[in-house]
C-alpha atoms as one frame of an Amber mdcrd trajectory, in Angstrom:
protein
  -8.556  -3.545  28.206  -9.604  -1.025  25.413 -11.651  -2.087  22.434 -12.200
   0.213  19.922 -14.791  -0.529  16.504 -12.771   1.238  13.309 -13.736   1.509
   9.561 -10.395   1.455   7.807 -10.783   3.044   3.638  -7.558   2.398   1.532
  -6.677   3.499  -1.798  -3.484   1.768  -3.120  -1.700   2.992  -6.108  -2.581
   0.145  -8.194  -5.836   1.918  -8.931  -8.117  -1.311  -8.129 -10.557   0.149
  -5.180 -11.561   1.143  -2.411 -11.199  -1.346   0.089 -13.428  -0.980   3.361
 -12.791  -2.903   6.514 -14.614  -2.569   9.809 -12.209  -3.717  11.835 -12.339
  -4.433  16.209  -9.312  -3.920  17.601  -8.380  -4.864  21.046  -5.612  -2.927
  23.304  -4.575  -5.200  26.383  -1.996  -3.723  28.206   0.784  -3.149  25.500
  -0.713  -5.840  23.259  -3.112  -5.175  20.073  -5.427  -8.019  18.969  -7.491
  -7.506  15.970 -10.839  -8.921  13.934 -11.834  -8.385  10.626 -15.410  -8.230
  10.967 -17.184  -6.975   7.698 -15.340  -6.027   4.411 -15.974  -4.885   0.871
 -14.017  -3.591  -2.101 -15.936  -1.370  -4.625 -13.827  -1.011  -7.952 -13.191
   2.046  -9.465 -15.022   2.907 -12.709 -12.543   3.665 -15.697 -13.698   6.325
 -16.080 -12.803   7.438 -11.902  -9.592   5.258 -12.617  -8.583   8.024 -15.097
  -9.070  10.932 -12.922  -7.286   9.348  -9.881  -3.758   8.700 -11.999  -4.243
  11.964 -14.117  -4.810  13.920 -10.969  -0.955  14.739 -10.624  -1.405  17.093
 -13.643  -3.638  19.022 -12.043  -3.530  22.786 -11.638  -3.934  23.636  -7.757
  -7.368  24.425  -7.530  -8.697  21.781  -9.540  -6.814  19.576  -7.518  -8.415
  20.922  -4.420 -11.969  20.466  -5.425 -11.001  16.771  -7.180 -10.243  16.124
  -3.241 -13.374  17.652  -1.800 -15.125  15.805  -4.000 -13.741  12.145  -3.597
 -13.797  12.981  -0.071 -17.599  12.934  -0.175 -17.735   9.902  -2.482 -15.348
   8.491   0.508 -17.858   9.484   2.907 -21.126   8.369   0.640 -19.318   4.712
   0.486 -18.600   4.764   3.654 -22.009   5.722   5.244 -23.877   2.864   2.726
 -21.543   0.464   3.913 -22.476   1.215   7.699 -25.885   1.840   7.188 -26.433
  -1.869   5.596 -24.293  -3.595   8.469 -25.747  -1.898  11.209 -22.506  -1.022
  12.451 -21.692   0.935  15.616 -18.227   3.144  14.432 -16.232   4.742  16.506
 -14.872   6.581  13.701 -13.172   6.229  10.542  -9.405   6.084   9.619  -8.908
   6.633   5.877  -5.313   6.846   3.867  -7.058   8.711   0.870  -5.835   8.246
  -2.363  -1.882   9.896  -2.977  -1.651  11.787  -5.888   1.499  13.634  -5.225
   4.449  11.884  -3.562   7.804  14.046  -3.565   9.294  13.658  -0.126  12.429
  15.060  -1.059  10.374  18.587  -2.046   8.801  18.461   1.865   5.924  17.177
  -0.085   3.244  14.538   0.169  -0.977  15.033  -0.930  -3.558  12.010  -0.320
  -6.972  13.566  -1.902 -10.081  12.389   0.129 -11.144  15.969   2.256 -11.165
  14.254   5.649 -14.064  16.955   6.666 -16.104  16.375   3.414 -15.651  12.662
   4.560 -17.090  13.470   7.877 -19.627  15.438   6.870 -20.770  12.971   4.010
 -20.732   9.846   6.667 -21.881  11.527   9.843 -18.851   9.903  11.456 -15.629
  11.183  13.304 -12.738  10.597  10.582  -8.964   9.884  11.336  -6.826  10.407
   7.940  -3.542  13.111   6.270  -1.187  10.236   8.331   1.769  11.337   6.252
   2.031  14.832   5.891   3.261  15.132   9.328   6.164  12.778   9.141   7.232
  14.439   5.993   7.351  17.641   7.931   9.700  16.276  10.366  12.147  15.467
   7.039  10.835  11.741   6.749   9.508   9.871   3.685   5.923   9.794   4.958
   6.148   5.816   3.552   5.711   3.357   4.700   3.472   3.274   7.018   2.203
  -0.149   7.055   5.242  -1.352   9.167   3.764  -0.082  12.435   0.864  -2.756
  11.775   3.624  -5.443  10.944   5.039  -5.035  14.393   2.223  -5.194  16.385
   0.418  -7.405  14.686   2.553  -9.567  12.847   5.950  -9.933  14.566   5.506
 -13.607  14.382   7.181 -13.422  10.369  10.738 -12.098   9.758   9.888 -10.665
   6.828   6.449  -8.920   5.893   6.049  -8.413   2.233   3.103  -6.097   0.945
   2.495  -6.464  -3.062   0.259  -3.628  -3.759   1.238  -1.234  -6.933   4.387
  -1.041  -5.274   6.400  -3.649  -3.185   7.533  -2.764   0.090   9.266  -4.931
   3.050   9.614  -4.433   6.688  11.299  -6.568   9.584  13.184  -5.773  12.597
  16.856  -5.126  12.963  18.908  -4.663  16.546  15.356  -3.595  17.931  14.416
  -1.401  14.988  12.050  -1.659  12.599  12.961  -1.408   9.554  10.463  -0.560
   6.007  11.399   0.529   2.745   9.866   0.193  -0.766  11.751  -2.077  -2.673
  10.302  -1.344  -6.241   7.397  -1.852  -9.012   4.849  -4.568  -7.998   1.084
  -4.687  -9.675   2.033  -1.272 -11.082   3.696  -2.438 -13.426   1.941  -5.068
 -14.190  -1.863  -3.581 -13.941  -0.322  -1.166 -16.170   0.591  -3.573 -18.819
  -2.787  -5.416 -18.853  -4.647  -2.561 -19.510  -3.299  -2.297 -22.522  -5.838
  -5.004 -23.793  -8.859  -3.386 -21.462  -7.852  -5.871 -18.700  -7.694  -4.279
 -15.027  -5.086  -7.190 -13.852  -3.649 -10.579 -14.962  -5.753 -13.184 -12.751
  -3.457 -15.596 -10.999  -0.752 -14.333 -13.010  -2.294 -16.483 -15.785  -1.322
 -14.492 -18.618   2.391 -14.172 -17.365   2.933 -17.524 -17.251   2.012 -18.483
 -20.455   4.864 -15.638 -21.674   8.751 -16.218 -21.604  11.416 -13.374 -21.187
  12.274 -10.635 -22.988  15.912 -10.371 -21.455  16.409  -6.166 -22.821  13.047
  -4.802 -20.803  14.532  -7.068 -17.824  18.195  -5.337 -17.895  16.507  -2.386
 -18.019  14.124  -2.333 -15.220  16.762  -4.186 -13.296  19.342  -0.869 -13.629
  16.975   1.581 -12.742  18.496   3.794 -10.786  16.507   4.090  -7.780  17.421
   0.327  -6.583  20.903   1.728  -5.765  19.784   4.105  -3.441  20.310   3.334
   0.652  16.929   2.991   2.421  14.995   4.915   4.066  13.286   5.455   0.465
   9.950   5.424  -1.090   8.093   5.815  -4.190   5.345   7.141  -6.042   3.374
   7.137  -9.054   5.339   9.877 -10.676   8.674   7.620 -10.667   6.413   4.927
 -12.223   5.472   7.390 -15.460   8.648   8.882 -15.620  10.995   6.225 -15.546
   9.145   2.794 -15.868   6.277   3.303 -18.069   8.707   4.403 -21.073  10.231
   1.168 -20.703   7.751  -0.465 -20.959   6.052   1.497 -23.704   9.162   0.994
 -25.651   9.338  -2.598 -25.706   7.758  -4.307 -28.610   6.750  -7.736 -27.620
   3.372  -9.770 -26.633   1.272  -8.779 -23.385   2.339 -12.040 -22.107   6.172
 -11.764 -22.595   5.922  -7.970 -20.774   4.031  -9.807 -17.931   6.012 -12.537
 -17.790   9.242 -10.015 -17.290   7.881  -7.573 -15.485   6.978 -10.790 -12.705
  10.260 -11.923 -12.840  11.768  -8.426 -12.461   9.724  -7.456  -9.024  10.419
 -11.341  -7.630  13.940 -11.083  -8.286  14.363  -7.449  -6.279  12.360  -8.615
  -3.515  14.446 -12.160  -3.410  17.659  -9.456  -3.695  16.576  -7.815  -0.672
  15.656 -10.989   2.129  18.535 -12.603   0.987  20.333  -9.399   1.938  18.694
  -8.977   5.612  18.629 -12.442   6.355  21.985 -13.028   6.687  21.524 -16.949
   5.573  19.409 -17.639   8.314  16.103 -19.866   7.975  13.420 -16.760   7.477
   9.372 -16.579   7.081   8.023 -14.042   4.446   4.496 -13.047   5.167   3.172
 -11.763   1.707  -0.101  -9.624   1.558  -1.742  -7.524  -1.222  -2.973  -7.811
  -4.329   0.056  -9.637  -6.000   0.065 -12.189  -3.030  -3.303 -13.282  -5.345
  -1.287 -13.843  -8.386  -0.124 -17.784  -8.004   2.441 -17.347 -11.068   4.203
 -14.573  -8.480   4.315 -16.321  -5.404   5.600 -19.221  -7.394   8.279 -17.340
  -8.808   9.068 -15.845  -5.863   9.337 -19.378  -4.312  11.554 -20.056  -7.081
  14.223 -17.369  -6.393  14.145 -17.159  -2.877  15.181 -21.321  -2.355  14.507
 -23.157   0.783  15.664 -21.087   3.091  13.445 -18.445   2.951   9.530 -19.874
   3.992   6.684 -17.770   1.569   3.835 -17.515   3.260   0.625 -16.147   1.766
  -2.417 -15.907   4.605  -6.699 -16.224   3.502  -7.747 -13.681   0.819  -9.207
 -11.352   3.316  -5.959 -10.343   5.063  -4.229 -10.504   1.794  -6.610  -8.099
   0.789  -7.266  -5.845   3.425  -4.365  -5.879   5.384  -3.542  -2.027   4.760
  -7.189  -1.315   5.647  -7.157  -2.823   8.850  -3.500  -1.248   9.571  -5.043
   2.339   8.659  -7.439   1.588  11.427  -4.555   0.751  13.857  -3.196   3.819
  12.638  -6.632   6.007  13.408  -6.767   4.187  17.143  -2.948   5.024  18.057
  -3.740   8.207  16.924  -6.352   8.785  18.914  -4.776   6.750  21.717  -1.835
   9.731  21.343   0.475   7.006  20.824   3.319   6.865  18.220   2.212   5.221
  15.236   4.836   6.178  12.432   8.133   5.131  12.789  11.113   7.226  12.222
  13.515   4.353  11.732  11.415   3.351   8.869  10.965   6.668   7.220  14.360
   8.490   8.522  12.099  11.714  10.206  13.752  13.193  12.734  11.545  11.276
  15.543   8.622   9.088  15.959   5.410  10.549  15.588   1.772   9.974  16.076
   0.816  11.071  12.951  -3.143  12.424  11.390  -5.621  15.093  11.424  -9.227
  14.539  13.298 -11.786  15.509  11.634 -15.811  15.985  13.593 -19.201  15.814
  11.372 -20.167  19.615  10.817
């Protein structure tokens, strides 16, 4: 039996956080067991909110030093959050923050220097997990899914709400993932429109009714035809969402209330599509599993057939933290921990870069 003591960092594109999680995981034979021991989400300033989603229109070398330097803010939080724990780290496993996303262009870029990161936290650093599967012609996304089979195999369906939505589940022995569409992106994006970073509960949305032209349109976007494997990123979002959006003239709560009812009816689409009619359980984590109005609706579409199940705030919220630590131990374990049957690479890989403390 291995145990190993990891401090997962995740940056979602929904531009909340950082989320920290020091998380012990236990390898028993084939089987992983794991503990969330300490947590803690520090929130991005606006003004660091800004830089993050502008930091696509970056020239190269400004976009180089933007990553240095977030790498050693990475490393600053991180060594704070250790130092007033006490906490004995193995090392850390950090996804960054992506600010390019173009598979199809061989390319993917998650800022957050993993050596600046070292070097600022004194500690051995595990992170770049999808540049390599994009290099072997796969989507480098999701990557979550490897967490949802070892650790949560019990559900037929796991369901992550972060800025985007994205489902995995097994099928004839495979695991399959996929992003399905828009989830807090959409809506964060709408809330800040009145200096709000996110509709608590989904309070706002329920108080707003439909505005059936914005729903059409979301609903045809194009990319929900395409065949999985596929994934998105925040340039889709400004180039064919956020005009939609922009474009519709209507109250905050009527854009919130659609845009809800939009991402719960593309997720319903797709578990009524794999489940084949059967009696299912959909494990829901991330930020939107927090928003009641959501899960409700959700509920709603899905009927009785399908089971929603929402776990305690901490794995809601730090579920991808903890599964970037898995990540960092099977890497470090040499074992595979990115699936080509989710992302359509040309083999399984054990994906990221090690980085020492100079």
């Amino acid at each position: 039996m291995k145990t190993f003591t990891i401090l997962g960092l995740m940056s979602g594109t929904s531009l909340d956080g950082l989320d920290l999680a020091y998380c012990i995981l236990t390898k028993d034979l084939d089987q992983w067991s794991f503990e969330i021991s300490k947590t803690k989400s520090i929130p991005y300033t606006a003004d660091m909110q800004v830089e993050l989603k502008d930091s696509i229109y970056l020239k190269a070398d400004e976009l180089l030093v933007f990553s240095n330097d977030y790498g050693t803010w990475l490393g600053e939080q991180a060594k704070a959050f250790i130092d007033e724990h006490k906490l004995s780290v193995d090392y850390i496993a950090s996804h960054g923050h992506t600010s390019h996303h173009q598979p199809k262009k061989g390319l993917t870029f998650q800022i957050g220097s993993g050596q600046h990161l070292a070097n600022a936290s004194g500690q051995k650093v595990v992170c770049d997990f999808r540049t390599n599967d994009v290099s072997l012609n796969g989507q480098g996304a999701p990557l979550v899914p490897i967490g949802d089979r070892l650790f949560f195999g019990a559900y037929d369906f796991c369901l992550n709400l972060g800025g985007i939505s994205n489902i995995s589940f097994e099928q004839k022995g495979k695991r399959i993932a996929y992003d399905i569409g828009l989830a807090n992106m959409i809506l964060n994006y709408i809330t800040r429109k009145i200096g709000l970073d996110y509709d608590a509960g989904g309070e706002l949305a329920a108080k707003g009714t439909m505005n059936s032209s914005m729903l059409q349109q979301l609903n045809e976007l194009k990319y929900y035809l395409l065949p999985y494997p596929k994934s998105i990123g925040y340039e889709w979002f400004v180039e064919e969402v956020a005009p939609i959006v922009d474009a519709t003239d209507d109250t905050i709560e009527n854009l919130l209330h659609t845009g809800v009812h939009h991402v719960c009816e593309k997720v319903a689409q797709q578990i009524k599509l794999n489940s084949n009619g059967a009696e299912t359980k959909l494990f829901v984590t991330g930020g939107g599993a927090l928003n009641h109005f959501l899960i409700k609706t959700l509920q709603e579409k899905l009927g009785t057939a399908t089971k929603v199940i929402v776990p305690n705030p901490t794995l809601i919220e730090f579920k991808e933290a903890l599964v970037f630590a898995l990540m960092g131990a099977l890497r470090v374990e040499k074992e595979i921990n990115v699936l080509c049957s989710v992302t359509g690479a040309k083999r399984d890989s054990s994906s990221g870069v090690v980085y020492l403390p100079g």
